[in-house]
N, C-alpha and C positions, 0 to 999 in steps of 0.2 A: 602447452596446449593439449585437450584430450581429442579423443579423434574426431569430435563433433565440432571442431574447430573455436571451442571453447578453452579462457582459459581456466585452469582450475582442474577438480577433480567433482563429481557429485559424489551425492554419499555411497550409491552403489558400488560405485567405480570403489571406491577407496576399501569398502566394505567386503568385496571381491579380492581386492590386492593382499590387505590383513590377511582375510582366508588363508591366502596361498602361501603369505609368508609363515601365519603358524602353523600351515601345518608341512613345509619346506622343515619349519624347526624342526618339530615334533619327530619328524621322519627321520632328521640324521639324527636326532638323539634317543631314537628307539629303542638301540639295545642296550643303551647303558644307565637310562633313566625311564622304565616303563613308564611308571606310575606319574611323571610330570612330563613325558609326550603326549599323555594321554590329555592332560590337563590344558596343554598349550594347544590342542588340534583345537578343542571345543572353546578357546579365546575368542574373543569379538572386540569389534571396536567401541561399544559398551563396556567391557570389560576395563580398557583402556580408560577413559575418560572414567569409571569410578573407582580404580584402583589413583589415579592421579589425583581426584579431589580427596578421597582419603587420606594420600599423603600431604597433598597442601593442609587438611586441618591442620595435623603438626604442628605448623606455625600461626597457627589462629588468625590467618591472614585472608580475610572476608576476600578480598578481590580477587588473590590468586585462587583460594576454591573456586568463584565465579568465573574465571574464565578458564581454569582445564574442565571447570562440569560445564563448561557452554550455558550456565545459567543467565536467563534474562532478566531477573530479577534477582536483588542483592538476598531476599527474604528467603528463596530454595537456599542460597548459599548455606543460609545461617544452619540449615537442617543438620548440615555434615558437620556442624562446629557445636560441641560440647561445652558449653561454658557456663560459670555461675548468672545472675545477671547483673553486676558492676563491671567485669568483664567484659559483658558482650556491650554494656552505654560505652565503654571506653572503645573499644572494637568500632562499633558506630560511629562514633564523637574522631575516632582518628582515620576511617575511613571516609568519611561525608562532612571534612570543614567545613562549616558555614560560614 
């Protein structure tokens, strides 16, 4: 429960905690990695969810892009997936049996 007697987190809330943890990282790894503390302070929870859909294209797997990008529709998904188009009907055709 967050303090407002909800359960859950809102995005603030969540957006606040990230904060803290990268830049908690960033801090103890100052002196031995400037140049990627520096990198992690300015992380966002954006950052997060499109470092994640980029790695699920990998797998060319419509659904899991859609749900680490929180996409609502299958069609954003498709943006992060590079594919010929036989590819992407088969992608299609094996994600939406009819």
């Amino acid at each position: 429960m967050n303090k407002n007697g909800n359960k859950g987190v809102t995005a603030r809330q969540l957006s606040r905690l990230l904060n803290s943890f990268f830049s908690n990282v960033a801090q103890k790894n100052e002196n031995k990695f400037h140049h990627s503390a520096e990198n992690i302070r300015q992380a966002t929870a954006y950052w997060i969810r499109h470092t994640l859909s980029h790695a699920a294209k990998r797998t060319k797997d419509l659904r899991l892009v859609q749900r680490f990008g929180r996409h609502e529709h299958i069609q954003t998904s498709m943006l992060y997936i590079h594919v010929d188009d036989e590819e992407l009907e088969e992608l299609i055709t094996k994600q939406n049996p009819t």
